[in-house]
N, C-alpha and C positions, 0 to 999 in steps of 0.2 A: 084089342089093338096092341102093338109091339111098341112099348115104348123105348125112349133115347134113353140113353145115362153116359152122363160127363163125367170122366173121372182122371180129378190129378193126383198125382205121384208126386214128390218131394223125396227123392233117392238120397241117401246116404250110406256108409260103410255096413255099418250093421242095423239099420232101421229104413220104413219109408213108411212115409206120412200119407195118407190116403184119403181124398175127398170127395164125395160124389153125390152130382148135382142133378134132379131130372131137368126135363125139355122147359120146363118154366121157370130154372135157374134156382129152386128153392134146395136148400142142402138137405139131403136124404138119409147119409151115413158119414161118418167117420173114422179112420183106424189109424193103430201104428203094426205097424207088420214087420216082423223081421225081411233081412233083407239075403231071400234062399225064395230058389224056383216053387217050392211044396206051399212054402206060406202066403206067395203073390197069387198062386193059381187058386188054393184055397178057399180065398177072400173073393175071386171074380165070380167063383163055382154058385158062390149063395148070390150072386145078384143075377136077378130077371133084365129079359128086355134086351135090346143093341145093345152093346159095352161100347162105347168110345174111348180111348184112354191116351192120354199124355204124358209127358216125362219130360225133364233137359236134357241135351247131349250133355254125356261127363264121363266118366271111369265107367262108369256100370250102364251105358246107354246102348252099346253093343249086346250085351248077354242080356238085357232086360229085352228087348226087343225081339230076339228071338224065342225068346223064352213064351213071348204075346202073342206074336203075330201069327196065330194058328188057332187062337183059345178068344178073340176080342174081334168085333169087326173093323176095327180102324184102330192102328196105331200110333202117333204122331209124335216125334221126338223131334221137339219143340229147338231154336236158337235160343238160348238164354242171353246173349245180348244184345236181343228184339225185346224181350219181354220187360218193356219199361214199366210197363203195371207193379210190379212185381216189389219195386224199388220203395215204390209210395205206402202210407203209411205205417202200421205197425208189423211187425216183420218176424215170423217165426217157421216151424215146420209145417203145423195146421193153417197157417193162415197163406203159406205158399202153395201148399198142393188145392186150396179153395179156389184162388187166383187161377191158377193153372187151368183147372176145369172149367173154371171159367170164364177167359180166354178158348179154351176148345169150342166153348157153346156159342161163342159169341163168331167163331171161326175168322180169330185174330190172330195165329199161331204163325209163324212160318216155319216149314218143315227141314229137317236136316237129314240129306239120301243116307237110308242105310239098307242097303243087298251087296255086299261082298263076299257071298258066297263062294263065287265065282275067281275071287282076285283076293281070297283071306292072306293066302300063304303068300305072293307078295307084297301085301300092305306089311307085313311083320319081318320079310326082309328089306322092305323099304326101310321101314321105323330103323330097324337095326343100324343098315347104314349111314345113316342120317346120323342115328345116335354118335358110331363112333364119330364120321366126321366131324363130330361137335368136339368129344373128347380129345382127337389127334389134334383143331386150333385150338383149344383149351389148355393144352400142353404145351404148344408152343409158343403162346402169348404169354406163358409163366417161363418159360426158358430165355424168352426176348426180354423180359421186364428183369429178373436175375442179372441178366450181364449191363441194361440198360442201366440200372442202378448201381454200378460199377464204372458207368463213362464208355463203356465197351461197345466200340460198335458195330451192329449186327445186322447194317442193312440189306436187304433183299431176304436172299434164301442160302446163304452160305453158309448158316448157323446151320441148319439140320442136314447137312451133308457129312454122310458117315465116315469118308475118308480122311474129313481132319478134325474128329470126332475129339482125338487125342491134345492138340493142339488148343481147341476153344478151352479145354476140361486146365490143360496145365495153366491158360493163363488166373486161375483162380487159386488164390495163396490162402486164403480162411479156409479148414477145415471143413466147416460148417455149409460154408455157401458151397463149397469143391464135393461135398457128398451129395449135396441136394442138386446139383446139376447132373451128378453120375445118376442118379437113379430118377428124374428126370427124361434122363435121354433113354435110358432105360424104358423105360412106360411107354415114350411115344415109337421106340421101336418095336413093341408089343403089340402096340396100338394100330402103326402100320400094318404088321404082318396079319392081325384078324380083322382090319380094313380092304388088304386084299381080297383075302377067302371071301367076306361078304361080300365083298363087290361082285367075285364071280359068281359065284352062286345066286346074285340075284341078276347078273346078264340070263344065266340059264334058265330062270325060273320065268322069264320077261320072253325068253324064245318060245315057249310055250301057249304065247297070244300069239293071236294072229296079226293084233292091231301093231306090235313091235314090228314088223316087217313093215308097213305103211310110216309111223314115227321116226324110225331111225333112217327113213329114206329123206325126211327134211334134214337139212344141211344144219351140222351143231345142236342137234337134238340129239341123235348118237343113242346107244343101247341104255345107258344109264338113264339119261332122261325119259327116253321111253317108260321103261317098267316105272320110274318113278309118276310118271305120268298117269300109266293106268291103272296101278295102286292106289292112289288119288279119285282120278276122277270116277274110273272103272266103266262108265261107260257114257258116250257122247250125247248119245242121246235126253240126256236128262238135259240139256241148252238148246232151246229153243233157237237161238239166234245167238251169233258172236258178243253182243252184248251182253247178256247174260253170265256170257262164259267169262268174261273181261272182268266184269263186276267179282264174279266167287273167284277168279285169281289177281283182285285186289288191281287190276290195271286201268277202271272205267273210271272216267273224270265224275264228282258230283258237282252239281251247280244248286247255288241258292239263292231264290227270290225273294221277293214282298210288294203286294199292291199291284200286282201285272195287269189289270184293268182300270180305267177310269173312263166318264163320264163326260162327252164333250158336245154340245150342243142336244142332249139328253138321248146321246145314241152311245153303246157301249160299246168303247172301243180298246183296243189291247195298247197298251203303250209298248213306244219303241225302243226304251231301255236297253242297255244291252246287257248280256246274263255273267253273273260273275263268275269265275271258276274255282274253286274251294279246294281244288288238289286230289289226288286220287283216292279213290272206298277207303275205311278202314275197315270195314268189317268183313275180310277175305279169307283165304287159306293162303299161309303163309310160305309153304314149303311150292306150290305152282308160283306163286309171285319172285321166287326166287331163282325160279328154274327157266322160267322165260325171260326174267332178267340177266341171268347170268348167261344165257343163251344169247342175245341181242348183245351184251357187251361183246362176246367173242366173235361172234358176227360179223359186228361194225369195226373189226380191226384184222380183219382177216378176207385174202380173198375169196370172193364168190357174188352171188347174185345178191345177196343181202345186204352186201358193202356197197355195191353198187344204190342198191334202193336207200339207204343211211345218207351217201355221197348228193345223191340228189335229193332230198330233204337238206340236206345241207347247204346244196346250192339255189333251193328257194330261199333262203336267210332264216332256217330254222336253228335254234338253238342245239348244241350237240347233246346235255341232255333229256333235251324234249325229241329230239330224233332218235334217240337210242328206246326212249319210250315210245316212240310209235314203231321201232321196229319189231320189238318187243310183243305188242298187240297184235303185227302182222303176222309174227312165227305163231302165239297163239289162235290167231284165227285160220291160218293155214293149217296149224294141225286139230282143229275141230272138226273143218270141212272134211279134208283127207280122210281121218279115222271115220266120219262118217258112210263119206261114200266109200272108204277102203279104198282108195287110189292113190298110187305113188306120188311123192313130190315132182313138178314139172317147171324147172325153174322159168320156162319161155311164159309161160300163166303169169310168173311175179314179175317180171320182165315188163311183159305187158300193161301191168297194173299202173309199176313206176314211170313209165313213158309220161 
């Protein structure tokens, strides 16, 4: 008979904790293994039977997964902020990769997609972008804060306009503060110009799907959001249902109960309560919840079909932003459908909906 083996992982930079448990949950073996392809394969080589193996997603969840998923029957690279087990009582690297395994055995895990084979080289000019855009408002909220501690003021966007570049810089009389603005503006002019080049080169790398031509045909979803889109999600089919997809981009309402049945004339009945609402997931991807948010803002202030769908939410007595949040949902759940079946936006379909 082929037996099971549970086996956790506890990854770190240069080490990883290894625990393996069989099918009756009793601990088998234990290791610490450095943390290189020769030495994980190694260790799996001397064990008999199914391999099952687990891990968190973290820095090394990517390269370890590929490194398995060819050598192990099942891979599972686990949410680590699911795994409340984990938290409870004494806490180290053997006692975590234990846990881990079993959790596997007990098949309490929930999985975190990893096949980007497909969409690697976008996801790494996604990150890129991203990143700088971090760095280009990171510079300029220290440029804002400089002159704002001075009285100076720098409302809207006329501070990073190069033409009176000259101007903002003389009204600075200290030395010290007058260098530190020059180099400054410096950086985020740098910052711009390899902000560009990324940006283009990931339109191009984004024209290379197919699903981009279907995305950037929704209205303020646009070439950017596209590739960053399927960077991301990579591919549609992994959501069952727009729910789903709502949920992992952090936009599905949760609700929480207690006691939702009682007892009335000794027949069990559901009481009629009504369910409270606790505000949206926290446990999402950050970078979609922000790219359908920012999508719906631009939407709802801008013409087209979607202002219109905004407008009448509006004129049911919805709050504006509880309506920016539901339109939000809608461009997300339009482009789930869409990429799914590969069909262009059809604004008369949203039309129809908001009637």
């Amino acid at each position: 008979m082929n037996d099971v083996k549970f086996i956790g992982l506890d990854v770190h930079k240069t080490s990883i904790s290894a625990a393996v448990l069989d099918e009756s949950g009793k601990l088998v073996m234990q290791a610490v293994l450095m943390t290189n392809a020769a030495a994980v394969l190694s260790f799996l080589h001397g064990l008999r039977g199914t391999l099952r193996v687990t891990f968190e997603e973290g820095t090394h969840a990517a390269w370890l997964h590929k490194v398995l998923k060819s050598q192990v029957a099942e891979v599972v690279v686990c949410d680590p902020r699911r795994n409340a087990l984990l938290k409870s009582g004494n806490k180290n690297d053997q006692v975590d990769a234990r846990k881990l395994a079993d959790l596997l055995r007990a098949d309490m895990l929930k999985a975190v997609y990893h096949d980007d084979t497909q969409t690697m080289t976008l996801k790494e000019l996604g990150r890129t972008y991203r990143c700088l855009t971090d760095d280009c408002t990171r510079v300029m909220r220290r440029l804002k804060a400089l002159y704002r501690s001075l009285a100076i003021d720098t409302g809207g966007k006329k501070l990073y306009s190069k033409r009176r570049r000259e101007q903002w810089i003389n009204q600075l009389q200290q030395p010290g503060q007058r260098y530190r603005a020059e180099r400054l503006f410096e950086q985020f002019e740098q910052l711009k110009t390899l902000r560009r080049q990324v940006r283009s080169d990931l339109i191009n790398e984004g024209h290379k799907h197919a699903a981009t031509a279907v995305l950037s045909s929704i209205p303020f979803v646009g070439p950017i959001r596209s590739a960053l889109l399927i960077a991301r999600v990579q591919t549609p089919f992994r959501f069952r249902t727009k729910r789903q997809f709502w949920a992992y981009c952090g936009l599905a309402l949760e609700t929480r109960s207690s006691a939702d049945h009682q007892f009335v004339n000794g027949e069990l009945r559901r009481k009629s309560k009504p369910v409270f609402i606790r505000g949206l997931n926290l446990n999402h991807n950050h970078d979609l919840k922000n790219i359908f948010k920012s999508a719906a803002t631009t939407a709802s202030a801008s013409p087209g079909p979607f202002r219109d769908f905004y407008e009448n939410l509006l004129g049911k007595g919805m709050k504006p932003e509880m309506a920016r949040l539901t339109l939000a949902r809608k461009i997300a759940a339009i482009s789930l459908s869409l990429w799914k079946k590969g069909e262009r936006f059809d604004p008369e379909q949203l039309t129809t909906q908001a009637a």
